[in-house]
N, C-alpha and C positions, 0 to 999 in steps of 0.2 A: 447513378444516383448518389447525391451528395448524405455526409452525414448530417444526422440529424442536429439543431441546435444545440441540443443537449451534451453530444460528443462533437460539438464544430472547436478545433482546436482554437485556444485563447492568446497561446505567447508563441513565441517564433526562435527555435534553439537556432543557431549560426555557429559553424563546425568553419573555420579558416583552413583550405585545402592547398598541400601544397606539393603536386606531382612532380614527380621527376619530367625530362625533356620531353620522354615519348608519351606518357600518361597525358602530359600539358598537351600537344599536339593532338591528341585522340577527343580530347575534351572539347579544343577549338573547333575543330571538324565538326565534330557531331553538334556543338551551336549554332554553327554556320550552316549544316543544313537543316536544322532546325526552324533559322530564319528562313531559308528556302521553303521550307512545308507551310511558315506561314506567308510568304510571299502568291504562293499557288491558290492557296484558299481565300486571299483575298481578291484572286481575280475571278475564282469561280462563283463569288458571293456576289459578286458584282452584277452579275444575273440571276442565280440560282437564288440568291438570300443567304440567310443565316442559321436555317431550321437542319438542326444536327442529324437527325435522319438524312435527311436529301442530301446533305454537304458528306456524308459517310459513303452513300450509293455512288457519288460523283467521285467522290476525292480520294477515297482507299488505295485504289490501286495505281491510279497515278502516282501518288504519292511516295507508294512502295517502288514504283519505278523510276522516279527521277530522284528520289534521295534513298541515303544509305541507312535511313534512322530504322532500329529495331520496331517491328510491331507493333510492339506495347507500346510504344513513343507514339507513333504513327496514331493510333487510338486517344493515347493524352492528348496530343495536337490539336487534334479536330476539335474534342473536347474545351482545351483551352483554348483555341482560338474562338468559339460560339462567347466564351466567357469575355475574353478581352473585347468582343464585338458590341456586349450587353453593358460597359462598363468599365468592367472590373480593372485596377491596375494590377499585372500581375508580369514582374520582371523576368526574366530569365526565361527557363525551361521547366517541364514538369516533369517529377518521375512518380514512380510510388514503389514499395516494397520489393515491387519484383526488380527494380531498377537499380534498385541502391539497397548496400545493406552495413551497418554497423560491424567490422569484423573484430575487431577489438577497443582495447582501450584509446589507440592512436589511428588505429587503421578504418579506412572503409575502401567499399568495392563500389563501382557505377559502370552502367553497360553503358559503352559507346557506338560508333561506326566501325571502331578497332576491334572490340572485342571487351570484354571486362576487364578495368584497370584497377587495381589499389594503389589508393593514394593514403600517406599520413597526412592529420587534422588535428587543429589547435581547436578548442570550444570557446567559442567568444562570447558566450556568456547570453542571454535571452532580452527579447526586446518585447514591448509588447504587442497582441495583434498577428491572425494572420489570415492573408486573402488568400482565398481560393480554395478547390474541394481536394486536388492532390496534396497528397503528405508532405511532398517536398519539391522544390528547386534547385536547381542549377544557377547560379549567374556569376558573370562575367564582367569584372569591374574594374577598369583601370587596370588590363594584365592580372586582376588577382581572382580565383577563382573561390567561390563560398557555397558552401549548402545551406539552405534556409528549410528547418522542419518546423512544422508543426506540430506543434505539440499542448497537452491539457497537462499546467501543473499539476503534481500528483497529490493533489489536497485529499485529505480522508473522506468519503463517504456520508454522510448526514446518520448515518446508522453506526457508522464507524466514530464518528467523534462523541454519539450518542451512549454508548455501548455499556461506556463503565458507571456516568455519570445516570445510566438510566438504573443500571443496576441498584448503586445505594440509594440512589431516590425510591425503588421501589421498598428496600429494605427499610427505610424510614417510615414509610409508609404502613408498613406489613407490619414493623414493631410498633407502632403508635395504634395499630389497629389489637394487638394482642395483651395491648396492658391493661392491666387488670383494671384499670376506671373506666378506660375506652367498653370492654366487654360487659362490666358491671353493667353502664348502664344502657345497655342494648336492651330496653325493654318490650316486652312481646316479642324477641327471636330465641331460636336457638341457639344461646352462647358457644356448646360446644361444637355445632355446626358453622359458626365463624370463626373458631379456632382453627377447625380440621381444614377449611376453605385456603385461612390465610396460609395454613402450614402446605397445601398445594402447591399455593403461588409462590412459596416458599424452596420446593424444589423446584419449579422452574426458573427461580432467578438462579439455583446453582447449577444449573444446568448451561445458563446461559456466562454463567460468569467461569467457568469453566473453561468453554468454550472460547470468548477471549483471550483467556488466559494463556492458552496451549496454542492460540495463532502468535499471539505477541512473543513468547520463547522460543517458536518454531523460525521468527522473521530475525529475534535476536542468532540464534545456531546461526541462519544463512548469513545473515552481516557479520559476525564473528566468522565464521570462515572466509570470507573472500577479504575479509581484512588479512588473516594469515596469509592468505595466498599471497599478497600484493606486497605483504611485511617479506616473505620469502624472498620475492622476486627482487625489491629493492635491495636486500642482503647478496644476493648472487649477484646483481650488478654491480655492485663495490667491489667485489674481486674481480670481475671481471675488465671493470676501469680502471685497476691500481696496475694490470698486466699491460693494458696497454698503454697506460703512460710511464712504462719500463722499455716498452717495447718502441719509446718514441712514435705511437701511433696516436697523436694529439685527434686524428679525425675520427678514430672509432671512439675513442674518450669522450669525445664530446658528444656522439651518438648517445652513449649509454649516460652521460649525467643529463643530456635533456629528458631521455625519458624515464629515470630517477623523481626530475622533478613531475613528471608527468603522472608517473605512480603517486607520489607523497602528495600530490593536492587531490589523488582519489582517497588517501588514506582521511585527510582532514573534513572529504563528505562523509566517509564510513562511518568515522568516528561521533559525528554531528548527528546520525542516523542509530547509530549505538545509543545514545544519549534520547532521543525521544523514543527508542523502543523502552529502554530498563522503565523510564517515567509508564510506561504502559503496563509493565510487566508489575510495577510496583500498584498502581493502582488495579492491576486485577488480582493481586495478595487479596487487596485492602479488602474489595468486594467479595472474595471467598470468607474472610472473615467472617464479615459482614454476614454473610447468609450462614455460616457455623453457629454463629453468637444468637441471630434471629431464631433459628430452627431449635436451638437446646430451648429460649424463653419460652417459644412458642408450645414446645412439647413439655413443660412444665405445667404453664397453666393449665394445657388441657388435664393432665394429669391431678393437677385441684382443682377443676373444676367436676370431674368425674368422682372424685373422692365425696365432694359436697353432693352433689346431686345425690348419691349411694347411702350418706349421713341421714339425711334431710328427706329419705323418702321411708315417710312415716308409714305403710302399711308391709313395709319389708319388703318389697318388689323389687331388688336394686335393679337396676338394668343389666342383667349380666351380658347378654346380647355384645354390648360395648367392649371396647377392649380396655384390657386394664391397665396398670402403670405397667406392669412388666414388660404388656407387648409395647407399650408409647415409646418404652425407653428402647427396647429393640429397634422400632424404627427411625428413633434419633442415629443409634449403632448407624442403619443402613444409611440415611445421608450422609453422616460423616462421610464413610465408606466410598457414595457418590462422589461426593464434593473433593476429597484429598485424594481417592486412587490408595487408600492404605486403610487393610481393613482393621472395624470396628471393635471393640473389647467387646464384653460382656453387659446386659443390663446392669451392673456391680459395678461396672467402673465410671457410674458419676460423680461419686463421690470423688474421685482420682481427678475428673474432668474439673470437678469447679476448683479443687485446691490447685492443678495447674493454672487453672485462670486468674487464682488467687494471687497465687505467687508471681507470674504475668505482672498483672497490677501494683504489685509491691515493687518488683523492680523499677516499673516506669515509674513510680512514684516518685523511690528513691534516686534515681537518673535528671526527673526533673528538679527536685531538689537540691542534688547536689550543682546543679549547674546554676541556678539561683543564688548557693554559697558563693561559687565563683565568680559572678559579674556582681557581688553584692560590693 
């Protein structure tokens, strides 16, 4: 069963293969009976037809018996040959996962008739397009041997590209809903029941922006490490090529500066990779913000809005029921707390809270100011 649409790979990566004598020999082999496997199925289609059931009941075991191809090949075959019957152009050979596997930065491994070989591979870069339900190919071109993968660029998610931008959309939203005009004139509702609503929705967008937050630094940690790792590995190689071109070993030298440069143009994706996580990481600050800044407004006005109500209620009844500023501002305390992971002061320290945000402001003011002086 093929994949679906949805996961049917788009572009085609091409990995340039280049085995040593015996590796190239084992390759050739196992192509050559390759085309043997489909030589056989086309004579037995010639009667039988094309229907992949019937061509598996016929063809399995001869197949296993007049060529050397591994099982799992033997299974592609039939497969891709029903394909090439229906249509399809589809070059070379098929493997998938089991057959082939990425062992490093340079290297991969493919089962042949010989046995499993490693070969090192140069990346030729993607093309667009690709036919057929196997992951990969094999083909044979002019003496040169290529792997064709398929593959689905690694575009972000529709939830993923969503994530941050839905965030402060909701926070515009939440704070446009909690301003005192917006609430005033909510007539016939319960104003403080649309405070307490919005300030809900209010921890769940810090919840969620959180949440992004700690994938985007978690993806930054991983890419900063395997950048170290590969910064390490190109350091070791310079010593190790300055020995052997002491040692007149011009052919291990040149070993270790091709794959120098093979490392340095992973560093230059790492780095490219570096650069739209921090953009991520900076936009989920902005969104913590953003939901710090909503949650203090928001639990202010409820806090005037509860004070008025309490004013205004002319036969002395206040609502005691309700909670009071004390506990409001406690549970501002508790969001913070949510939201940054560093617990909260005391109801007493809001006053501390708006003269930091005070001061906050004064700086930016001052910063943009002064850079106004200077292109003046």
């Amino acid at each position: 069963m093929g994949p679906s649409p949805k996961n049917q790979p788009s572009a085609t990566l091409r990995y340039l293969l280049a085995p040593d004598a015996v590796a190239a020999e084992a390759l050739r082999e196992t192509i050559r009976d390759y085309g043997v496997l489909l030589e056989i199925l086309g004579e037995l289609a010639a009667t039988a037809g094309s229907n992949l059931v019937t061509l598996h009941a016929l063809a399995y075991d001869v197949l296993r018996q007049r060529t050397r191809l591994p099982a799992r090949l033997v299974t592609l075959g039939l497969r891709d040959f029903v394909a090439r019957r229906a249509g399809e152009d589809l070059p070379g050979m098929p493997l998938d996962e089991k057959l082939y596997a990425i062992k490093g930065p340079s290297e991969l491994s493919i089962s042949t008739i010989a046995g499993r070989v490693v070969v090192p591979f140069d990346t030729a870069g993607y093309v667009p397009g690709w036919s057929g339900t196997p992951p990969a190919r094999l083909v044979l071109s002019h003496d040169a041997f290529e792997l064709r993968v398929g593959v689905t660029p690694n575009l972000p998610t529709e939830e993923e590209t969503m994530i941050h931008e839905g965030i402060l959309s909701r926070m515009g939203r939440l704070i446009a809903g909690v301003a005192y005009a917006t609430v005033d004139k909510a007539e016939g509702a319960n104003r403080i029941a649309i405070v307490e609503q919005a300030i809900r929705e209010i921890d769940a967008a810090a919840e969620d922006a959180r949440a992004a937050l700690g994938k985007a630094r978690a993806e930054e940690h991983r890419i900063a490490s395997r950048r170290r790792e590969i910064s390490d590995d190109i350091a070791a190689l310079d010593t190790k090529i300055r020995i052997a071109v002491r040692e007149n070993r011009e052919d291990l030298a040149k070993v270790g500066v091709a794959r120098q440069i093979d490392l340095e143009a992973q560093i230059e994706a790492l780095d490219k990779a570096l650069a739209d996580v921090a953009e991520r990481v900076d936009e989920g600050q902005k969104a913590i913000q953003a939901v710090l800044a909503a949650r203090r407004d928001a639990e202010a006005r409820l806090v005037d809005l509860k004070r008025s109500e309490e004013v205004h209620d002319a036969d002395g009844t206040a609502t005691g029921h309700r909670s009071g500023p004390d506990l409001a501002a406690a549970r501002a305390s508790a969001a913070v707390t949510r939201v940054t992971g560093v617990p909260g002061g005391a109801p007493a320290a809001a006053a501390e809270l708006e003269e930091l945000d005070r001061l906050h402001r004064e700086q930016a003011i001052n910063e943009r100011l002064a850079r106004f002086k200077t292109n003046h």
